[in-house]
C-alpha positions in Angstrom: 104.1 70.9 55.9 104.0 72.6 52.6 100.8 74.1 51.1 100.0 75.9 47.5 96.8 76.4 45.8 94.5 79.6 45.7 92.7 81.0 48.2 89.0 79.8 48.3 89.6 77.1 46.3 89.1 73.5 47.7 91.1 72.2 50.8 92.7 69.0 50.6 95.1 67.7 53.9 96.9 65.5 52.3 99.6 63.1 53.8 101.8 60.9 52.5 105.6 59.5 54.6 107.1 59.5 50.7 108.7 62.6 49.9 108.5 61.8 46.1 105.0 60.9 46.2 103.6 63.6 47.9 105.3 66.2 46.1 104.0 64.7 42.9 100.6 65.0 44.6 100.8 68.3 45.3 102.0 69.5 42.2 99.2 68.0 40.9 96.4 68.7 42.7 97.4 72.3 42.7 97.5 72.5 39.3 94.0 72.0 39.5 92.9 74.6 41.7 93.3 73.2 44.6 94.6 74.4 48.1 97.0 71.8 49.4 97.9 71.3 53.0 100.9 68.1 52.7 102.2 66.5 55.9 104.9 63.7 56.2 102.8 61.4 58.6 99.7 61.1 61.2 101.3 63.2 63.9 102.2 66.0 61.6 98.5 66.4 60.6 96.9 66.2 64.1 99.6 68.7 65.5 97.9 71.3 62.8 95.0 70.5 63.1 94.6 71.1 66.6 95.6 75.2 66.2 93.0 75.5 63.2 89.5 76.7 64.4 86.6 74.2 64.2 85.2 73.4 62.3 87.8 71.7 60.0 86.8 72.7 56.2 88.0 70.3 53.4 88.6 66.8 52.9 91.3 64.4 53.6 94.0 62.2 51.4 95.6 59.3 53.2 98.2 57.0 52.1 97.2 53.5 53.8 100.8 52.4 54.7 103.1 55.2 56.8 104.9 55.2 59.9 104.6 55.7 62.5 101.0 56.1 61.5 98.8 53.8 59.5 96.0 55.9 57.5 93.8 53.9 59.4 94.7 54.5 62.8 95.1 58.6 61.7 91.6 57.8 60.4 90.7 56.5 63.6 92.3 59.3 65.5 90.6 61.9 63.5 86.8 60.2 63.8 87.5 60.3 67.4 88.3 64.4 67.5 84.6 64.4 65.6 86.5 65.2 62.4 84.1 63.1 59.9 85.0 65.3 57.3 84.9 63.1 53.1 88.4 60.9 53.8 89.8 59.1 51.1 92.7 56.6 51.0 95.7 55.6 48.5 95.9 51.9 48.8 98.1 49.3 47.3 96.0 46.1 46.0 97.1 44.0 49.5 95.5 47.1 51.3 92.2 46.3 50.3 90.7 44.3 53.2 92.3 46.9 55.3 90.4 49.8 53.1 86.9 47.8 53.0 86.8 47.7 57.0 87.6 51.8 56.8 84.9 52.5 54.5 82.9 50.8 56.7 83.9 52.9 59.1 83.1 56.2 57.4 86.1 56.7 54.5 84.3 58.3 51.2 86.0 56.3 49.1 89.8 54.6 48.6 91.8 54.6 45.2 94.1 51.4 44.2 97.8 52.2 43.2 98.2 52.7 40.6 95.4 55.4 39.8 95.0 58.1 37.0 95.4 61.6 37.9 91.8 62.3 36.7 90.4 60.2 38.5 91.7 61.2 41.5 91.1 64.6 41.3 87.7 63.7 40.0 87.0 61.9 43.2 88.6 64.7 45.4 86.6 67.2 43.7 83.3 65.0 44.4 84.4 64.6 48.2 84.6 68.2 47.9 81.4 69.2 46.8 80.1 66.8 49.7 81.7 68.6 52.2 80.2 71.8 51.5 76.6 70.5 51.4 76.9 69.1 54.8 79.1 72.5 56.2 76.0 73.9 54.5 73.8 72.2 56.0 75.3 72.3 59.6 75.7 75.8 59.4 71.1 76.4 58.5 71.0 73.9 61.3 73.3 76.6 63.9 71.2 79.3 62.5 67.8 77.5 62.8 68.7 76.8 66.5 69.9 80.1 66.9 67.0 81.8 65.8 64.6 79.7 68.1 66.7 80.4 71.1 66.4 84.5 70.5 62.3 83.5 71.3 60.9 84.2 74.4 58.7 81.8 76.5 55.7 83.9 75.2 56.9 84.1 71.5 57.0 80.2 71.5 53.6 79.3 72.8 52.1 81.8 69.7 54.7 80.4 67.9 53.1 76.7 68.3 49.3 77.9 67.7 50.1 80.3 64.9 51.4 77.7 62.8 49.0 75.0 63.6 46.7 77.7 62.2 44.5 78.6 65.2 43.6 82.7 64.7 45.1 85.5 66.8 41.4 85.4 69.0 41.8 81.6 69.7 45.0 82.0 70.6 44.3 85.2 73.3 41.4 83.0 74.5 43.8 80.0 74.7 47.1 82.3 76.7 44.8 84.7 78.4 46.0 87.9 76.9 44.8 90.5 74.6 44.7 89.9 71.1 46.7 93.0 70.3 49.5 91.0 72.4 49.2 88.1 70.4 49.5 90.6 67.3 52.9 92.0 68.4 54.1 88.3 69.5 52.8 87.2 66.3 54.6 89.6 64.4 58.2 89.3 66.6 58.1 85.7 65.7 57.9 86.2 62.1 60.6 88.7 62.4 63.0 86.6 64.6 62.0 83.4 62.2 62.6 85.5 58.7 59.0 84.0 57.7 56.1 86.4 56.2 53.3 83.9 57.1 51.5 81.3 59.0 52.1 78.9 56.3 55.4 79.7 56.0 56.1 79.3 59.7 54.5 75.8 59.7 56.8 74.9 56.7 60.3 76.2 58.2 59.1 74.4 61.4 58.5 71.4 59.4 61.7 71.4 57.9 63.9 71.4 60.6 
């Protein structure tokens, strides 16, 4: 493996059997910024990635045609670790068939040899920018979760009638407590839920 790059800048794992080729590649795609983790082959790449933390950040560039790993079966092997990280494949024009059925399959996109080098970096750079929407996204969804967990039985049933918009005196009459209980609940939920209001409560529920 050889890596260069700067650090916070895009990952790409790229891997490529060709010496020649993937050197060129990751010249190139660290000239652009771009952290570059190179391996020689399927094996290589799984072997790392099994000591890196979860989850995986970056995207993936496979050459269709290695040994003794096809890009396809690596792709294959990497869907089934729950790696669905943007994937995109080098192909040669006898390839495509092969490609098609990956897309299928979940790749973000495949480039015919011979490419431009703009356009390949373009498309990294997109496959890029989806990954960290959805690592965005999955991390509001672990923080969301998170935050609903830290509620207590209690918390959660004022939780409910608070932001259908039932008033702190229905909801003692409702629970059977004192309305200065359903006050402090009320208030610990909006604390635990970072929302100011009713409204807003019934919205970040909504949202999720």
């Amino acid at each position: 493996m050889n890596g260069t790059g700067t650090v916070g800048s895009g990952v790409v794992y790229l891997v490529d059997d060709e010496a020649v080729v993937r050197d060129a590649l990751v010249f190139l795609l660290g000239s652009r910024g771009l952290l570059v983790h190179a391996f020689d082959g399927g094996p290589a790449l799984l072997t790392h990635l099994a000591a890196v933390p979860a989850p995986v950040r970056g995207v993936f560039l496979l050459d269709v045609r290695m040994e003794p790993m096809s890009g396809l079966r690596l792709h294959e092997a990497l869907v089934a670790q729950g790696i669905r990280n943007p994937l995109l494949f080098l192909s040669g024009h006898g390839d495509i068939p092969m490609v098609v059925e990956a897309l299928k399959k979940g790749a973000f996109d495949f480039l015919e040899k011979p490419y431009s080098d703009n356009t390949l970096v373009d498309r990294i750079e997109q496959a890029l920018a989806v990954e960290a929407a959805s690592y965005a996204q999955d991390a509001r969804s672990v923080e969301r979760e998170a935050r609903l967990a830290s509620l207590s039985e209690r918390e959660r049933e004022v939780m409910t009638r608070v932001a259908a918009g039932k008033l702190n005196k229905v909801i003692a009459d409702d629970l059977h407590i004192a309305v200065r209980t359903v006050e402090v609940h009320r208030a610990r939920v909006f604390s635990k839920l970072g929302v100011r209001s009713a409204a807003e409560l019934a919205g970040w529920l909504a949202a999720g």
